[in-house]
N, C-alpha and C positions, 0 to 999 in steps of 0.2 A: 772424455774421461779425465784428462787433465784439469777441470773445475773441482769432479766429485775428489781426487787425491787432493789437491793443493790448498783447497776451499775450505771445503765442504767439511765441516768439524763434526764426529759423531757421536754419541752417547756413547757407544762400548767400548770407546776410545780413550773415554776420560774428556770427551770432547777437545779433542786434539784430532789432524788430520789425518789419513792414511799415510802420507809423505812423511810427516815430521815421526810417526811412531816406525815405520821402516826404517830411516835413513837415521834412527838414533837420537834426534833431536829431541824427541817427548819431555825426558828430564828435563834438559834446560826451559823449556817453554816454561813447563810443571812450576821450576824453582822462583822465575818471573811472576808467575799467578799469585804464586803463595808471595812475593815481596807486595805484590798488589794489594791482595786484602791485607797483607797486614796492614801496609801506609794505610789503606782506608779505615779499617778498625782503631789505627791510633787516631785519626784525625774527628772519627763517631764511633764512638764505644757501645754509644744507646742505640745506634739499629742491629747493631748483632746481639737480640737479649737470649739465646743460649749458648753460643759458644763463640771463641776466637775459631774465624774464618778461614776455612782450608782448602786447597784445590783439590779435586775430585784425583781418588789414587790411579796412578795408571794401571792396567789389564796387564794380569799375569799369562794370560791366554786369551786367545778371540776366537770363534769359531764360528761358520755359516752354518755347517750341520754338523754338531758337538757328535764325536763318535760316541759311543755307548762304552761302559767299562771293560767289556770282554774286549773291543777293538782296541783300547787303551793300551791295555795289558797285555797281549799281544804283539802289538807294536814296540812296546816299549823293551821289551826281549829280543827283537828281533831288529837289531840296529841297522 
């Protein structure tokens, strides 16, 4: 299991790891990406022809099996 956390970057993540979005790191990686494309966008302006370049936002929630709104709302009452 230690590859799929430490490795293993995934789409619902922002592609960022399991590890780095637990253990709080996500931003900082997040703010490296974004210094990234930018250096690359100033150095070729012409291969980004619709936008200046931005890292994927990180997940305000993840879920394996998203509850439903009634379990939402419930839950969220019942701290």
């Amino acid at each position: 299991m230690v590859g799929n956390n430490t490795q293993h970057r995934h789409s619902g993540a922002a592609w960022h790891t399991p590890h780095n979005v637990h253990h709080g790191h996500a931003e900082a990686v997040r703010e490296i990406r974004a210094d990234v494309l930018a250096a690359a966008y100033t150095r070729n302006p012409e291969r980004f022809v619709r936008k200046h370049p931005e890292p994927a936002p990180l997940p305000t929630a993840a879920w394996i099996n998203k509850p439903d709104q009634d379990e939402q709302q419930a839950d969220s009452k019942n701290p």
